[in-house]
C-alpha positions in Angstrom: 18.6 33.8 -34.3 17.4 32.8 -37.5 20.3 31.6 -38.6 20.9 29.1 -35.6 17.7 27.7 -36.0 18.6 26.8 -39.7 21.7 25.5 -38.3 19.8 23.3 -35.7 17.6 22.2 -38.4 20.2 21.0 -40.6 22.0 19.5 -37.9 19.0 16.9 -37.3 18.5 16.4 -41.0 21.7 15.1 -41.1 21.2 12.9 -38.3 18.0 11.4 -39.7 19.5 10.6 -42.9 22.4 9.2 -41.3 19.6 6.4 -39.4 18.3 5.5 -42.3 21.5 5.0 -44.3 22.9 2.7 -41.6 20.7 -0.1 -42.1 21.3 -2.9 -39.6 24.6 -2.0 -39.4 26.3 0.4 -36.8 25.6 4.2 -35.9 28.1 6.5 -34.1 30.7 2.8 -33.7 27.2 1.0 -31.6 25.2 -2.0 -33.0 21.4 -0.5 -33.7 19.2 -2.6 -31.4 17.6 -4.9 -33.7 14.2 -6.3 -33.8 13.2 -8.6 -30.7 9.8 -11.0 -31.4 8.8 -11.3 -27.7 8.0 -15.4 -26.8 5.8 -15.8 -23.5 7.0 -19.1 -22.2 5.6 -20.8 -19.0 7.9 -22.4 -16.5 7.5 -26.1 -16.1 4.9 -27.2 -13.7 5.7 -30.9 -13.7 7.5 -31.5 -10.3 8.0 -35.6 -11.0 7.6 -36.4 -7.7 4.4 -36.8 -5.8 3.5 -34.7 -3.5 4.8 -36.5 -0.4 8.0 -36.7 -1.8 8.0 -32.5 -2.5 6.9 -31.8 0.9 9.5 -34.3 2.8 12.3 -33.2 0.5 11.6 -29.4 1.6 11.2 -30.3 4.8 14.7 -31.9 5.1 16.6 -29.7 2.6 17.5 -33.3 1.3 15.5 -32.9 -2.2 17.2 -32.9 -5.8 18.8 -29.7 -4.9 20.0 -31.2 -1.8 20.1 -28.0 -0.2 20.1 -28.0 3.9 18.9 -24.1 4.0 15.8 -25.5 1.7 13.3 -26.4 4.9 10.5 -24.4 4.0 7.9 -26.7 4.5 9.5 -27.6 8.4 6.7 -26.4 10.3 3.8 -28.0 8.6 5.3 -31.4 8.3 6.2 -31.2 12.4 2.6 -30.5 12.5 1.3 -33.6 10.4 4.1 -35.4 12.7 2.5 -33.9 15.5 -0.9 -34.7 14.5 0.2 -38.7 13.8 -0.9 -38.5 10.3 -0.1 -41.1 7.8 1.8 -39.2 5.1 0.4 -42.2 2.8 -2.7 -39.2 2.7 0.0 -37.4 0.2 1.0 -40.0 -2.4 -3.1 -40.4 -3.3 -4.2 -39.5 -6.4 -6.6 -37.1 -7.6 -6.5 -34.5 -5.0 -5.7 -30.8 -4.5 -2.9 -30.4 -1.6 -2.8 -27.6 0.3 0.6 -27.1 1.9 1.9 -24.5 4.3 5.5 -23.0 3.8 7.1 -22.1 7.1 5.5 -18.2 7.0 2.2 -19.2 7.2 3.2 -21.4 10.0 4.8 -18.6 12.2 6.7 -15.7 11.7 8.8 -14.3 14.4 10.3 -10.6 14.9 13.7 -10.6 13.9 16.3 -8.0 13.5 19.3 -6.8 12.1 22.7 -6.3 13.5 26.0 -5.8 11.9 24.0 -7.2 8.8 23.2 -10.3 10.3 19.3 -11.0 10.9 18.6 -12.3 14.5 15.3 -13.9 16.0 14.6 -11.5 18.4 11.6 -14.1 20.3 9.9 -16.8 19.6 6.7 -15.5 19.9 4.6 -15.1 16.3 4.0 -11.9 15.4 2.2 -13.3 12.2 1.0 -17.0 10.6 -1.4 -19.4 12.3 0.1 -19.5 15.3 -0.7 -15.7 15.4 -3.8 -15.3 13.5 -5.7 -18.5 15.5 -3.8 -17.9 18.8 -4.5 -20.1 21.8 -7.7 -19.2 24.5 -6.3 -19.3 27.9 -9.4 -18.0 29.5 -12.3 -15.5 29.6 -12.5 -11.6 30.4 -15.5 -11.8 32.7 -16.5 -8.2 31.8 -16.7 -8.4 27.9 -17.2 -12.3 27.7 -14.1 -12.5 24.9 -11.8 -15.1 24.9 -8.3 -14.2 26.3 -5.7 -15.4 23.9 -1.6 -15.8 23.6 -0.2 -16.9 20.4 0.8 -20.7 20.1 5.0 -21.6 20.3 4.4 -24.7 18.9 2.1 -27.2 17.6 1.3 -29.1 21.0 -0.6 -25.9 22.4 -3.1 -27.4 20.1 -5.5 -30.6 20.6 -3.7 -33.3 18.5 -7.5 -33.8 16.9 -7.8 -30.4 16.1 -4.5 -30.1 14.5 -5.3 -33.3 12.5 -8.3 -32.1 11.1 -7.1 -28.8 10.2 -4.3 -30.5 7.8 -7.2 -33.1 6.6 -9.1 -29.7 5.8 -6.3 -28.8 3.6 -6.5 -31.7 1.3 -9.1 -31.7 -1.4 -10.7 -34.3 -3.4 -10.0 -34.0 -7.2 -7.7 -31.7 -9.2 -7.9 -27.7 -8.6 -5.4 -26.0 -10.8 -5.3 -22.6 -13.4 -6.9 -24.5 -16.0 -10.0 -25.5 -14.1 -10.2 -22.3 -11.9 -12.0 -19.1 -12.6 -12.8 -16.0 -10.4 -15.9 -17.3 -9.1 -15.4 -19.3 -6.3 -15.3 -23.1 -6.5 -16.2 -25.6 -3.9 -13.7 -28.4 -2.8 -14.9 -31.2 -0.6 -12.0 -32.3 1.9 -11.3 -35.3 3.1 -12.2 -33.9 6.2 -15.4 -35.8 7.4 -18.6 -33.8 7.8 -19.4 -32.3 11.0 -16.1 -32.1 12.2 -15.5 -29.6 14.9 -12.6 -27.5 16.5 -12.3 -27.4 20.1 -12.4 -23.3 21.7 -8.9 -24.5 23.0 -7.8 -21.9 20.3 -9.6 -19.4 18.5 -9.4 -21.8 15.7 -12.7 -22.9 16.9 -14.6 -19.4 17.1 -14.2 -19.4 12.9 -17.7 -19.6 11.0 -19.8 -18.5 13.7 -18.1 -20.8 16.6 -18.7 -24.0 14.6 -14.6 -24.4 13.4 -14.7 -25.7 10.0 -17.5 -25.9 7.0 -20.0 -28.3 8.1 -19.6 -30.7 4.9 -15.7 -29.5 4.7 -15.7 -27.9 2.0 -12.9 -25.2 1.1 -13.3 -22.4 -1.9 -11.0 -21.8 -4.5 -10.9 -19.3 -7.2 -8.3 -16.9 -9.0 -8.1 -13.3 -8.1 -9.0 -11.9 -11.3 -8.8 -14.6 -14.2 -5.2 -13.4 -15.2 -2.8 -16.3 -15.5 -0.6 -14.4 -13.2 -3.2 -13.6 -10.7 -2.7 -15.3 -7.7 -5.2 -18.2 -6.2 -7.0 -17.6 -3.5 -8.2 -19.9 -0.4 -11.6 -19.2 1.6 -11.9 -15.1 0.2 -9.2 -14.6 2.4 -5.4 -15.8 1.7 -3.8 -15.6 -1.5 -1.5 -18.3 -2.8 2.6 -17.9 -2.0 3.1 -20.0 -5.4 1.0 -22.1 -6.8 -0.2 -24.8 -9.8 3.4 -27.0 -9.0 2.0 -30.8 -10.3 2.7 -33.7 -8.8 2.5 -37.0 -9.9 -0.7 -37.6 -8.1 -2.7 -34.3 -8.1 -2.0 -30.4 -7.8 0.1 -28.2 -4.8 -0.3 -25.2 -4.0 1.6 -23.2 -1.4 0.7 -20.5 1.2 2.8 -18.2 3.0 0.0 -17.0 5.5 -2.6 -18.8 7.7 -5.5 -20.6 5.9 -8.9 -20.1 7.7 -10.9 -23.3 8.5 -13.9 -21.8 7.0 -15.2 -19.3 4.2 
């Protein structure tokens, strides 16, 4: 026994020796892995278009890319359609946009057969159409609205769709840089004292008043990390966010935004 532990022993002396002969070069015919200095680089967050131009061009699928499967900003710009606002709102400078990929629009139930995915209803089973679904009466015992989820933007009062998307627009530049984890207030260019209708449970939000009363928003990062995600009203994290424009800062969310904190 003794004698196959010397033999081990040798055995690993051998191969240490061989390491450290062998340099840079090669060790049982591989390269050694050489030294690697890590670089943390940061993608580019200059878009060169202003931020009009990035939500119509993923709207259409006709952007840079000019890719037609690239629509994921659809839903919220048949909502500012809807809501007859002047897409001139977008090409201002200064602000902090707000957009809404198609997720946090609606998300329908889908699923898969023979490997293809198929949209199994129409009927939201998550986004805002979900989350802020529309009151079609009252249950006389419990006094609570009775809701169905929206199927498209005109089960909503044009007025309260177009202050919603005026909600989502704030005044001066909100990014990383200027962002901590404490919440920061960000006046819209929502007027003051603008309300929701209880058409939809949009309105019930901050104690059945709809929005902020002054129209403020809150923005902060999750946790200071500069991959920590930002987050809208202590409730919805970012999908992607800090993208600038030529004319202030996007970010994008994949879930429903509430009109209030």
């Amino acid at each position: 026994m003794k004698v196959f532990k010397n033999k081990i022993l040798a055995s690993i002396l051998l191969v240490l020796i061989a390491i450290s002969q062998s340099g840079c070069g090669k060790m049982f015919g591989l390269e050694r892995q050489k030294d690697y200095d890590y670089v943390k680089k940061t993608l580019d967050p200059n878009i060169g278009v202003s931020a009009r131009k990035f939500l119509e061009d993923r709207a259409t699928g006709t952007g840079m890319a000019n890719d037609p499967t690239d629509t994921v900003f659809k839903y919220m710009k048949l909502g500012l359609d809807y809501a007859g606002i002047d897409l001139a709102e977008y090409e201002k400078s200064d602000r902090t946009f707000l957009f809404l990929h198609n997720l946090g629009v609606r998300v329908l139930p889908t699923k898969v057969t023979n490997g293809v995915t198929v949209t199994t209803s129409n009927i939201p089973t998550a986004g805002l159409w979900f989350d802020y679904p529309i009151v079609t009466g009252v249950n006389p015992t419990t006094g609570l609205p009775i809701t169905r989820p929206a199927t498209k933007w005109s089960d909503y009062p044009k007025e309260d769709v177009k202050n919603y998307f005026l909600y989502l627009i704030g005044q001066g530049k909100y990014n990383f840089d200027n962002l901590n984890a404490n919440n920061v207030p960000v006046k819209s260019i929502l007027p003051a004292n603008a309300v929701l209708s209880k058409s939809s449970m949009l309105g019930y939000a901050n104690n059945g008043k709809g929005f902020d009363e002054n129209g403020i928003f809150y923005l902060k990062i999750l946790n200071n990390s500069d991959q920590a995600p930002i987050v809208h009203n202590n409730r919805t994290n970012d999908r992607s966010a800090g993208y600038v424009a030529t004319n202030g800062i996007v970010h994008v969310f994949g879930a429903s935004l509430a009109p209030s904190l």
